[in-house]
C-alpha positions in Angstrom: 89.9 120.0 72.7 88.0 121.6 75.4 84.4 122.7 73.9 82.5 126.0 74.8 79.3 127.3 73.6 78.5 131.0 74.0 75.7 132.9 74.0 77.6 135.0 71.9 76.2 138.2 73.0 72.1 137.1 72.1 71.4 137.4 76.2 69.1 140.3 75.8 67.4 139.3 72.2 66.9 135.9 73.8 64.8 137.4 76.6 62.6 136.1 78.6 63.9 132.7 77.5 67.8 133.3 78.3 66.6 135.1 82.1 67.5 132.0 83.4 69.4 129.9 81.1 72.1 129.6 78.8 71.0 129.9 74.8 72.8 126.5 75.4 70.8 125.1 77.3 67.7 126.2 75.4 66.1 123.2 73.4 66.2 123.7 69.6 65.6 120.0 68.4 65.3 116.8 69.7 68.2 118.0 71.9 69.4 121.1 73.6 72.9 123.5 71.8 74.8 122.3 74.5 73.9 118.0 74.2 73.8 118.6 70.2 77.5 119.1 70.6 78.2 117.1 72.9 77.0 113.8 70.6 78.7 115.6 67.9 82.2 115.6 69.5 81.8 113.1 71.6 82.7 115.0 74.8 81.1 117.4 77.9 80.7 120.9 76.9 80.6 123.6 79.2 79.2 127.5 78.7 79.8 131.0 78.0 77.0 133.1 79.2 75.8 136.0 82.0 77.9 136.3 85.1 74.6 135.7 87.3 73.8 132.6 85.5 77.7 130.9 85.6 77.4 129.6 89.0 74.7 127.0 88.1 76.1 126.6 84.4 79.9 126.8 85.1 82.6 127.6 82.6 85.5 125.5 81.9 88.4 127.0 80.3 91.6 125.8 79.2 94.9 126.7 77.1 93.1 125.5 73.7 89.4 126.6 73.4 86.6 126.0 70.7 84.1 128.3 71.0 80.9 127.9 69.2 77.7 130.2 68.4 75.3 128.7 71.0 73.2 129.8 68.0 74.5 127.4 65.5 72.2 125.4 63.7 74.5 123.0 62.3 74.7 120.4 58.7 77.5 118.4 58.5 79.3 120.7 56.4 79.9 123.7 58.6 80.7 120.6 61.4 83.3 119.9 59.2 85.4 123.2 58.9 84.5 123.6 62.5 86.6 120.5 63.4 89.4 121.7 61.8 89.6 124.9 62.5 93.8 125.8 63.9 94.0 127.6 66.8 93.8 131.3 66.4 91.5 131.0 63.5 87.7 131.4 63.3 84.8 130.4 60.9 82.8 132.9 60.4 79.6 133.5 57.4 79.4 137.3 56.3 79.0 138.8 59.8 78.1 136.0 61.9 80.8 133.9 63.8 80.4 130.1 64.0 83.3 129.2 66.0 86.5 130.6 67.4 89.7 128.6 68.3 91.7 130.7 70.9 93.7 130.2 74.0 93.1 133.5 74.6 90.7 135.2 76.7 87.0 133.3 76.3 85.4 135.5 74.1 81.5 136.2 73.4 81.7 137.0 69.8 80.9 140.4 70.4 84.8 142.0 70.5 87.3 141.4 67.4 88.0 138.2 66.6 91.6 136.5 65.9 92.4 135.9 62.5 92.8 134.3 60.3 89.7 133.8 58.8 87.6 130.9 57.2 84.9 132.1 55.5 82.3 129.7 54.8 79.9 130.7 52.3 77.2 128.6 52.0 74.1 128.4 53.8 74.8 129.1 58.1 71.8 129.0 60.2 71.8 130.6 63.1 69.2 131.5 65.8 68.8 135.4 66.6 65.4 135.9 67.8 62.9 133.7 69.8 60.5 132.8 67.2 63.6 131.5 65.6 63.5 128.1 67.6 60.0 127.4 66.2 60.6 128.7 63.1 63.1 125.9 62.7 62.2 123.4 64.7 61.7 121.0 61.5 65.3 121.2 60.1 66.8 120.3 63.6 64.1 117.3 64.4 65.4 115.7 61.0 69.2 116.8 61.7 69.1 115.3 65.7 66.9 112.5 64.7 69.7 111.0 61.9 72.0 112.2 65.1 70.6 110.2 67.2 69.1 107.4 65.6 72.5 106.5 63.1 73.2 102.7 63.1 70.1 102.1 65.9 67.1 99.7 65.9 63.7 101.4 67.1 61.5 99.1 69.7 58.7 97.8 67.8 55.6 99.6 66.8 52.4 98.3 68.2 50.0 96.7 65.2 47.3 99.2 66.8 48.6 101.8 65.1 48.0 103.7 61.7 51.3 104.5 59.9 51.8 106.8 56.9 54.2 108.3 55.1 58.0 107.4 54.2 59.9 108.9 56.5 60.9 106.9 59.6 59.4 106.5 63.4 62.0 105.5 66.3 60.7 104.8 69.6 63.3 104.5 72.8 63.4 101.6 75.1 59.9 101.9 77.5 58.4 104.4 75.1 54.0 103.6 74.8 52.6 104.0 71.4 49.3 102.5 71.1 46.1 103.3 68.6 47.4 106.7 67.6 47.6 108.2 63.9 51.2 108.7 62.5 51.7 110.8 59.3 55.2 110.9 58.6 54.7 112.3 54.9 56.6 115.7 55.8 59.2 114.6 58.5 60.3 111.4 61.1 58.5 110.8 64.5 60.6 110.6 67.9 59.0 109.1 71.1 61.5 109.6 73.9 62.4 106.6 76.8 59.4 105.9 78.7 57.5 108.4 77.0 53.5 107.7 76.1 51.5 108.9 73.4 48.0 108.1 74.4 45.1 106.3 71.8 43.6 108.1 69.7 46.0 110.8 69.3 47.2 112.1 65.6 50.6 113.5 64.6 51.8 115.0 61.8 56.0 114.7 61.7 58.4 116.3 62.4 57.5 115.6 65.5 59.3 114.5 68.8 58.9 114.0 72.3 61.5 113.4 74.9 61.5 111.2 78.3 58.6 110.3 80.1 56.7 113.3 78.5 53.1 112.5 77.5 50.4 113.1 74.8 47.0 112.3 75.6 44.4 110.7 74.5 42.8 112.5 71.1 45.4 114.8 71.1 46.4 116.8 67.4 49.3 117.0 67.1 50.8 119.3 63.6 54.7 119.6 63.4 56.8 120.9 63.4 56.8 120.4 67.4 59.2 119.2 70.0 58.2 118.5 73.5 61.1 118.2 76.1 60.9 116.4 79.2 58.0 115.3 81.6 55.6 117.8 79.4 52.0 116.6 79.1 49.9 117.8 76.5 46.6 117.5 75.1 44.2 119.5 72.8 45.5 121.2 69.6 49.3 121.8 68.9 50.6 123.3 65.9 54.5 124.3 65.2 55.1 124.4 68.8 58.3 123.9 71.2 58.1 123.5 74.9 61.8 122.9 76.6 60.7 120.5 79.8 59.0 120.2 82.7 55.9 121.9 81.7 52.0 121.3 80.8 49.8 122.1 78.6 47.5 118.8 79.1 43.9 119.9 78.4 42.2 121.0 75.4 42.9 124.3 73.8 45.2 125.4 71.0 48.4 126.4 70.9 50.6 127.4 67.8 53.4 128.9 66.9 55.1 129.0 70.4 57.9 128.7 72.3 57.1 127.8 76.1 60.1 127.8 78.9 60.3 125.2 81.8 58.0 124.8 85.1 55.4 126.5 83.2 51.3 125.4 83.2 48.8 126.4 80.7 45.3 125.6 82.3 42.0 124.1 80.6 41.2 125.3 77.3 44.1 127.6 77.1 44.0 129.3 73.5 46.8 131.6 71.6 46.0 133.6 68.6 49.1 132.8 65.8 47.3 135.3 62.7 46.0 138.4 63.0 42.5 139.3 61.5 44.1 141.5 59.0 46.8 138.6 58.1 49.8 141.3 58.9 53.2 140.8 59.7 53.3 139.9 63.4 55.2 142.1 65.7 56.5 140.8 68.9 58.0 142.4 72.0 61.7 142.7 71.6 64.2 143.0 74.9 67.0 144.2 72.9 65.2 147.4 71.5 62.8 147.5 74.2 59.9 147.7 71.7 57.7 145.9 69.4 59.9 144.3 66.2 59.1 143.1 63.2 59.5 138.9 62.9 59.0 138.6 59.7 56.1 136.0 60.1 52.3 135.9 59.3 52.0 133.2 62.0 53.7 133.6 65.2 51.8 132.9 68.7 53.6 133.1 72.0 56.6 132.9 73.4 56.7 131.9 77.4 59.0 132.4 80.2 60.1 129.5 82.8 57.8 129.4 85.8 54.8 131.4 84.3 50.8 129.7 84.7 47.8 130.5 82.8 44.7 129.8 84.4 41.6 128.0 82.6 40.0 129.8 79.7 43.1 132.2 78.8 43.3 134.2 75.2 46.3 135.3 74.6 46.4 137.5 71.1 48.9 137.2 68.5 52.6 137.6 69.4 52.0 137.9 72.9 55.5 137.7 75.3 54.9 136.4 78.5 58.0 137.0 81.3 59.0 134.8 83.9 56.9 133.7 86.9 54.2 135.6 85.5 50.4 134.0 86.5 47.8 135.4 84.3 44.1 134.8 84.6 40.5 136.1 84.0 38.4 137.1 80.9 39.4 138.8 77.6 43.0 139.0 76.1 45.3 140.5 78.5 48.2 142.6 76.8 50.7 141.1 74.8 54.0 141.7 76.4 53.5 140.8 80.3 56.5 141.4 82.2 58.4 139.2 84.5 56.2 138.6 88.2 53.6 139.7 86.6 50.1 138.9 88.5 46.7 139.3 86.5 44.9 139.7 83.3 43.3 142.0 80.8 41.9 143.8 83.7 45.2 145.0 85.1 48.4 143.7 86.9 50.4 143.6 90.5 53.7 142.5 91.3 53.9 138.9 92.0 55.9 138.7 95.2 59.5 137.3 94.9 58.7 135.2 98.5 55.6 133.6 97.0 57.0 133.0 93.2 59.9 131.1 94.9 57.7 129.0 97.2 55.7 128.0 94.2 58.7 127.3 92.3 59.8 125.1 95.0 56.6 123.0 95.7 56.2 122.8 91.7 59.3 121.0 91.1 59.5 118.7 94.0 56.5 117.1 92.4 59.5 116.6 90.1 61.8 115.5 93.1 64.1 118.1 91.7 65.1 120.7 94.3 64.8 124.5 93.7 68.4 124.8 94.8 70.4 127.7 96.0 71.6 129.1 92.5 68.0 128.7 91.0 66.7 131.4 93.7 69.7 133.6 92.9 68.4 133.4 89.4 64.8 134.8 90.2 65.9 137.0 92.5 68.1 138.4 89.4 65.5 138.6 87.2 62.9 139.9 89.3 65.4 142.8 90.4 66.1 144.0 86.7 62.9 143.5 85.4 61.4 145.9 87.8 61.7 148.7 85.2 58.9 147.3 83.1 56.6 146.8 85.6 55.5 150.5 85.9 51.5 148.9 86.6 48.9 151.4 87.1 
């Protein structure tokens, strides 16, 4: 059966993360929505999403379709009725669709669905808001770990190293490990291929860390956190997911955050996650185009691809940063920054589309990944409709 995730009509409440990528491709555990399915099936998915961002994640669509809520946090079970879902029927839990089976028009969840209808009435996670991804980060480490892991031997653990707790530590073939503290009383550990956690770093599971990404030396490390890709950090980390490709590798602290791709967080980098009056933390919303309430007491930062923080940067509590945004200076600059954004508490510009893309292109050749074609077609998108909120005075 051909396999699509959609974004199932989340695009704007997914914002700034989804301005340039699928909700598939955003990483909720170990793995991404999209290569979560993928192992699960045993097959290439493709996506559903915003007619700007198609050319660089194409769709493929044939006469039978699965559809599944990019959203979906999955347990066996609702993997289960998925699978055998008939065509023309759906899965849904109260108002929330799971999946769809259709050869009919690819649909994105947000127009009546075919019937009939299997209800499935037990527990359905499902991501609807940004702080959602760190908010249950620890539930998808331990689902993609026993993923992932099922039926495999880890390489061997250095003697250098302190081990406690009961649950289990897999390293990948080439991955470093050497003098660091491991507490796996709350949740496993997952060190990546060629990935290196430096001595005298100390993690708390669930934790894990994907290819040739780095912790360094006397990092802390609390879970749950999940660093994609080539990240490098260092400092303090608490509850914190960071998709690839980015770095927060001095000391600071960061909690309760959700950081995009290409993105650097300079020395001693700090984010509030509580406010002094221990409220519930509000946090700038795209769909409503205000602040909402998230229903959380500790909630930090969420970060758009391509955005920098220079040295010594306070961000407050619940701050949204847009894409390609570079903030810098002294005191806590506002807490929803809007895409090409350039400044601090002392004000803002426009960052110039010209000189974010040449940026963007030096930054990830360091990578030896070219800043193709489509990816300047996506910033220029973004930076084109997020010109409304950045009315700068």
């Amino acid at each position: 059966m051909n396999i699509i995730i959609s974004d199932a009509g989340l695009h704007n409440a997914m914002k700034p993360l989804s301005w340039t990528k699928p909700i598939a491709e955003f990483r909720t555990g170990i793995l991404t929505s999209k290569a979560r399915w993928e192992k699960i099936f045993n097959t290439n998915c493709s996506v559903f999403t915003e007619n700007y961002l198609q050319k660089k994640f194409p769709l493929k669509s044939e006469n039978k379709n699965l559809i599944i809520h990019a959203g979906l946090m999955p347990d066996n079970e609702i993997i289960a009725v998925i699978s055998s879902l008939k065509q023309g029927s759906i899965v849904r839990n109260g108002k929330t669709i799971a999946a769809i089976c259709t050869d009919s028009e690819i649909s994105d969840f947000t127009t009546n669905p075919p019937a009939p209808v299997t209800e499935y009435k037990k527990e359905c996670l499902v991501m609807e808001h940004t702080w959602d991804i760190f908010t249950h980060a620890g539930r998808m480490i331990q689902f993609d770990f026993d993923l992932l892991t099922k039926d495999r031997i880890s390489d061997k653990i250095s003697d250098t190293n302190i081990i406690i707790g009961n649950h289990p530590v897999f390293l990948e073939k080439g991955a470093k490990l050497e003098a660091a503290v491991l507490n796996m009383t709350n949740g496993p550990i997952y060190i990546g291929k060629d990935a290196e956690v430096m001595e005298g770093s100390q993690i708390r599971g669930p934790f894990a860390m994907m290819e040739h990404s780095a912790v360094k030396m006397g990092a802390k490390i609390y879970g749950p956190t999940i660093l994609g890709p080539h990240v490098k950090v260092g400092g303090e980390l608490n509850n914190v997911v960071i998709f690839g490709h980015s770095n927060k590798a001095h000391d600071g602290f960061l909690g309760n955050a959700v950081i995009g791709e290409w993105c650097n967080l300079g020395a001693d980098t700090n984010n509030s996650n509580l406010k002094n009056n221990y409220a519930q933390v509000r946090m700038w919303d795209y769909e409503t185009s205000g602040f909402s309430k998230t229903g959380l007491q500790f909630c930090g930062t969420i970060i758009g691809d391509h955005s920098k923080c220079g040295i010594n940067t306070m961000l407050n509590t619940g701050t949204v940063i847009g894409v390609s945004c570079n903030i810098f200076g002294a005191g806590f600059p506002r807490n929803f920054i809007p895409s090409f954004a350039w400044g601090g508490s002392g004000g803002y510009t426009e960052y110039a589309l010209n000189k974010a893309l040449s940026v963007a292109e030096i930054v990830m050749k360091r990578r030896n990944i070219q800043h193709s074609d489509e990816d300047k077609s996506i910033m220029e998108h973004v930076f084109q409709t997020s010109q409304n909120y950045r009315k700068f005075h």
